[in-house]
N, C-alpha and C positions, 0 to 999 in steps of 0.2 A: 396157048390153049385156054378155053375158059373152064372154069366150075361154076358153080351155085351152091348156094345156102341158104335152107329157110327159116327165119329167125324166129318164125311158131315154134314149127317142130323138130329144127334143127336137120332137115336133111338132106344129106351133101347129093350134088351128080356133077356128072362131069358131060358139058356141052358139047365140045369139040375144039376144032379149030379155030383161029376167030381173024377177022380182018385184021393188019395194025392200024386200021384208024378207027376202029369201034370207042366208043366214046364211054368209060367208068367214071360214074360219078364219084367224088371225091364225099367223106364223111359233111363236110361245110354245105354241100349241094343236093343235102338229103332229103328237101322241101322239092325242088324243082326235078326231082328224080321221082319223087312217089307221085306226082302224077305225069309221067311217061312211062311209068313203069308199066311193061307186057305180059313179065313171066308170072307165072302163077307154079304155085309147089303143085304138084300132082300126088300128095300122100294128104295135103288136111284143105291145099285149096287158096290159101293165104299169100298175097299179091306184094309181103313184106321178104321178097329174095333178092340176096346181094349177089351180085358177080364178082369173082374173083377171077385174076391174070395168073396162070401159072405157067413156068417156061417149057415144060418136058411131061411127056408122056407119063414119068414116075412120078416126077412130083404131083398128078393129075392124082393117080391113083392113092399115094400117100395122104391126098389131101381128101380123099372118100373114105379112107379108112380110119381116118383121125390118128393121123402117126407125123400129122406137120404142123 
């Protein structure tokens, strides 16, 4: 599953499912990531959201609630 994060204003959602070859930039490839970058926060607007791989449906939720 994926989540998101937006490093404005901090907030989390949870994506869905996701292919296993989607491609997560690594912290080193944070240059050639901000500009391919799509997602945009839907709460302030800002284009700086990282994705995050989480295994399980809880861990999904845990990681929205800030308990991971």
């Amino acid at each position: 599953m994926l989540c998101a994060e937006c490093s404005r204003c901090r907030r989390k959602s949870i994506i869905g499912l996701a292919p296993a070859d989607v491609y997560l930039p690594r912290p080193a490839d944070a240059a050639g990531a901000a500009q391919g970058a799509r997602l945009r926060c839907d709460l302030c607007g800002s284009k700086d959201v990282k994705l995050i791989r989480v295994a399980s449906p809880a861990e999904a939720v845990a990681f929205v609630t800030s308990r991971m």
